[in-house]
N, C-alpha and C positions, 0 to 999 in steps of 0.2 A: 383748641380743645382744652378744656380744664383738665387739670393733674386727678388722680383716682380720688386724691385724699377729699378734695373741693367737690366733688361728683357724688362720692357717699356722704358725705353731710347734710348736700342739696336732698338724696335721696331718704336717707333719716328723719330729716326735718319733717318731711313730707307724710313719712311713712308715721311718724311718731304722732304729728299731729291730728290723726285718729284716734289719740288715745286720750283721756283727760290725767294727764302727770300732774303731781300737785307742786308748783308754781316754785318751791324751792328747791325741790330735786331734780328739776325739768333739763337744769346746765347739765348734773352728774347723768341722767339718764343719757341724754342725747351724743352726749362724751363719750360714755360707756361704750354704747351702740356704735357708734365710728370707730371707736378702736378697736373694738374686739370684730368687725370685719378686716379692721387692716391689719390689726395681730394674727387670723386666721390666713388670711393672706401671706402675711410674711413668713409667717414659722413652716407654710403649707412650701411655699418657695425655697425656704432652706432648707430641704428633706430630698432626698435621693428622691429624683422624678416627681419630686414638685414642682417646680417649671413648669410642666407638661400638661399637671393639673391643673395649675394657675391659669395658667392658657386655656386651657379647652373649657374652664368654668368661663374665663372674659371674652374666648371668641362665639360663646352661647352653643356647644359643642356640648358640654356638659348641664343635662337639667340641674338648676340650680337645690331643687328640693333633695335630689339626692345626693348631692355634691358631697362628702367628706371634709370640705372648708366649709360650709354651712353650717354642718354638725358641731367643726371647731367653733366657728363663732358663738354658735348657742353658747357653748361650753362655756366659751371665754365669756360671755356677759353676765352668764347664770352664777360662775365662780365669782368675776371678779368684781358686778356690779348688781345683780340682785340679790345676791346672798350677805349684801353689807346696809341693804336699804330695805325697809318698813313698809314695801307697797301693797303686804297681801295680796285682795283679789287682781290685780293690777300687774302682778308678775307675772302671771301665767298669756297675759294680752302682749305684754313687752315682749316678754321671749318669743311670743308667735310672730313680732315682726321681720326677725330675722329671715326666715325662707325669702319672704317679699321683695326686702333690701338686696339680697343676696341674685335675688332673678333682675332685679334693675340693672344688675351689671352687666347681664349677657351684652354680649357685642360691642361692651365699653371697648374691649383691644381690638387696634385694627393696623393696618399697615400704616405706620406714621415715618417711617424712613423710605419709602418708594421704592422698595428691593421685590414688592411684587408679593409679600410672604408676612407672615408675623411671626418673625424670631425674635430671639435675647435683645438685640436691639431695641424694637419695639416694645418691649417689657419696659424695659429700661428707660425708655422715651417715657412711657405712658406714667410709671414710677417717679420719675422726674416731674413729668409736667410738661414736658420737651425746656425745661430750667432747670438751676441750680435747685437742687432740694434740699430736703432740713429734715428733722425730728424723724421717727419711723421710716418714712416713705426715703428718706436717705442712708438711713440704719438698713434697709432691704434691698436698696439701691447697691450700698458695698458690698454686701453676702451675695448676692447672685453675683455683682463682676468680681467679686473674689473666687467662686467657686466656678468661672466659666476660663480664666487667667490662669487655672492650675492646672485644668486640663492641657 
């Protein structure tokens, strides 16, 4: 199975190219749109009974439309990437791609350690990649096994 980060990309790409981006901002859009799900993601996971959400949004428990890490994502792309880029009518198509991306994930998490369940673990697994991780998806990686080690 590909790591979450590899997976939203695939599903961005996809999602995005329904839209006509203009050819120079197409990297910053596509960028934007991946991170601000995995930012949504992360910060939703470092939050007392984020976990919980996390999961129930990747075991497709949670509709993705109403989800509270959807909501974040808009947030995060609408702050940190459309409010710095020139696309006019074109913002309001981008930001609607979010809900879509964010329902692709349902059923991403799934029991990848064979204990039968989808725990911390399996977060952790799917965070990784079942490998060594890097950038974010490593930076989320320590915050949960930090706050699950303190308990």
């Amino acid at each position: 199975m590909a790591n979450i980060n590899d997976y939203i990309q695939q599903i961005v790409g996809a999602a995005a190219g329904k839209v006509e981006i203009p050819s120079n901002l197409k990297e910053q859009v596509l960028g934007g749109l991946s991170s601000s799900v995995i930012g949504s993601l992360t910060q939703t996971a470092a939050q007392p009974g984020g976990l919980d959400e996390v999961k129930s949004l990747l075991t497709g428990k949670t509709d993705a439309a109403k989800s509270s890490i959807t909501a974040l994502a808009g947030n995060l792309f609408n702050t940190n990437v459309l409010s710095k880029l020139n696309l006019g009518s074109l913002a309001p198509a981008l930001s609607g791609l979010i809900p879509g991306i964010m329902s692709k994930l349902s059923g991403f998490l799934k029991d990848q350690d064979g204990d039968g369940d989808v725990d911390i673990n399996d977060i952790l697994l799917t965070l990784k990649g079942g490998a060594s991780s890097s950038g974010i998806l490593g930076a989320a990686a320590g915050i949960i096994g930090g706050l699950f080690k303190r308990k």
